[in-house]
N, C-alpha and C positions, 0 to 999 in steps of 0.2 A: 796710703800716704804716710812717708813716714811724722812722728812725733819728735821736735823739735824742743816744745816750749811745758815746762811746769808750773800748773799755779796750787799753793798751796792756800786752805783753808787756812787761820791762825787758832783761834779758840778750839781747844781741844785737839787740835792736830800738832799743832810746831810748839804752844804751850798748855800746862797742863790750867787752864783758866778757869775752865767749867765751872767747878768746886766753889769757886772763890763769887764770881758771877751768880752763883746760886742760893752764896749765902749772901750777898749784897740784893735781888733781888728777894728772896726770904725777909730778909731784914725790914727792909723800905714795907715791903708791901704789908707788916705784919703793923706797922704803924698807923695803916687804913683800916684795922680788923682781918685780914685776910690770911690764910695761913694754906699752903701748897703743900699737897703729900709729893713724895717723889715722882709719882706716873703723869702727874699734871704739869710739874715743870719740864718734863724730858719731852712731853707734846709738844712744848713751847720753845724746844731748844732750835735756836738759830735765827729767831725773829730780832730786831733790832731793840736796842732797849723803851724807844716809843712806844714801839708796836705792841711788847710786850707786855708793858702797862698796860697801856689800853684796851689788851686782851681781855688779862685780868679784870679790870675793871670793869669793865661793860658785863664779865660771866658773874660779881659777886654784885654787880650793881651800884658800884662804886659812882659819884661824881664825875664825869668826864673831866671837866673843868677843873680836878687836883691832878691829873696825870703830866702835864708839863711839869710842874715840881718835880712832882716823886718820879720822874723818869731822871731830868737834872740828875737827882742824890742818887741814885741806880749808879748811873755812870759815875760819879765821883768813889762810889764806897767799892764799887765794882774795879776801877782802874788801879787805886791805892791799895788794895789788897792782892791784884795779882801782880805791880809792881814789889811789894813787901816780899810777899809769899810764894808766888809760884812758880812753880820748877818746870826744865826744860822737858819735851815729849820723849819717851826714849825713843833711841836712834835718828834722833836730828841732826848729828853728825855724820853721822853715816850715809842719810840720804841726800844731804848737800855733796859729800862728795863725790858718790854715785854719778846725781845730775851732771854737775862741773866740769867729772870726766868725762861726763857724753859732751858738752856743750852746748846742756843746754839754756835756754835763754830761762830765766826763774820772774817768777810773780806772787804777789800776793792778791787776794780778793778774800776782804770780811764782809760781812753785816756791822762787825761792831765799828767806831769809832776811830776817827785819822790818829786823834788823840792814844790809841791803845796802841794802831801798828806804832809808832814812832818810841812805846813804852819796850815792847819786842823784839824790833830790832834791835833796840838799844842794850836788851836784857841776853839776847839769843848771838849778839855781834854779826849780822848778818849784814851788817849795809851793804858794804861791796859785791856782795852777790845779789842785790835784788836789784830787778832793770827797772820795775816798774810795780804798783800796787792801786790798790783801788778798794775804795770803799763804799758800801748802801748810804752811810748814814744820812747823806741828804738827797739821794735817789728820790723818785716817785714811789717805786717799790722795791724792798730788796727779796735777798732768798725766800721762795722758793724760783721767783722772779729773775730770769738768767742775765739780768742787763748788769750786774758787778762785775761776773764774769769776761763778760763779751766789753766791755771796757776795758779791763787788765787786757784781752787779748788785742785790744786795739791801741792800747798805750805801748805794748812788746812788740808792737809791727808785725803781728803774725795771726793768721787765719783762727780762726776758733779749734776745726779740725787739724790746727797741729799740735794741740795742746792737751794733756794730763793732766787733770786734777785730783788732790787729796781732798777727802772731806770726813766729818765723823757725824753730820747731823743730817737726817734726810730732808730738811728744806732743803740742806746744802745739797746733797747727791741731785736733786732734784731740777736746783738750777744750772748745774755743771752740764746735767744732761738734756736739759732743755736749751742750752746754748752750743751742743752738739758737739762737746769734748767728750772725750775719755774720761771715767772716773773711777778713781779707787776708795774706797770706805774705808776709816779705821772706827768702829763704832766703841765707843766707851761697854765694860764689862758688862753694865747692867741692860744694855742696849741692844746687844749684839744678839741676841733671838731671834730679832722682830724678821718677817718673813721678807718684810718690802728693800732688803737691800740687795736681793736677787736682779733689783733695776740698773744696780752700779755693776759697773763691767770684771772689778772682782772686790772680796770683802777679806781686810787681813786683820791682825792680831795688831801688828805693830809697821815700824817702816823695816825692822830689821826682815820682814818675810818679803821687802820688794826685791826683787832681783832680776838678774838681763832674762831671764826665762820667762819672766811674766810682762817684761817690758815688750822681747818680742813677740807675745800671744798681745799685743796692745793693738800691732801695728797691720 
């Protein structure tokens, strides 16, 4: 069947957020005692900011009952920072116009916040190409959980199986593939080792390495 529709992951694929999300939750959480080496937030990459308090929380034995807060300031120090700060993904442009001149129909699906896509698009000028978007934040569950996914393809009027996804987190690969899309990985530098992205259907450097050749090894 062929591939009609793409949805793009946001954090860390179309902007560069990670960084900034990392030190916003660093921050918050060091205010409870708690301090993350790198190998423990990158387990944790792509959980919702609730979730991922309360990760935390529960692993250093933290109050359950303070994580509404410190999730709150997560997301407040986490938005205003990749608003301020963060720069576009390379080859963003490049792969909207790829898509476009295929026509195809485009989406978004985060875990994070309506509040952050609306900061994105705004930052990236993308409104006029996005049909549709969808977010976890008030899901039952998000990533690794494919139901963000399978909403954006329900909001785009198109089957799950005619759809591409970007991602760079393996909750994220994981939900793409568990809602029976296509999925392409772009894994942040210090990530890109891990053995488990063998399960995305292929893993790149960047979007500049997407091309019609691996589009149609998709189809």
């Amino acid at each position: 069947m062929p591939l009609n529709t793409v949805i793009f992951d946001i954090d860390g694929v179309l902007i560069d957020s990670e960084p900034f999300w990392e030190e916003a939750g660093k921050e918050t959480l060091v205010q409870y005692g708690i301090e993350l080496n790198d190998d423990q937030f990158s387990a944790t990459t792509g959980l919702r900011s609730k979730e991922w308090i309360e990760w935390w929380f529960d692993y250093f034995n933290v109050d359950r009952r303070l994580a509404k807060e410190a999730g709150s300031e997560l997301v407040l120090r986490g938005i205003k920072k990749i608003k301020d700060h963060a720069v576009i993904m390379p080859g963003v442009d490049y792969i909207f116009k790829f898509f476009i001149e295929r026509n195809f129909k485009i989406g978004l699906a985060t875990s994070s916040p309506v509040s952050l896509i609306d900061v994105v698009i705004e930052k990236l000028q993308i409104g006029k190409y996005i049909k549709a978007f969808s977010s976890a934040e008030e899901l039952p569950q998000s990533k690794p959980h494919p139901q963000v996914y399978l909403n954006c393809a329900e909001k785009l009027n198109v089957s799950p199986l005619d759809c591409l996804c970007f991602e760079d987190s393996y909750n994220g690969m994981i939900a793409a593939k568990a809602a029976r899309m296509k999925c392409v990985v772009i894994p942040s530098p210090r990530q890109r080792h891990h053995e488990y992205w063998s399960a995305a259907n292929f893993k790149i450097n960047s979007f500049h390495d997407f091309d019609e050749k691996l589009l149609e090894k998709l189809k």
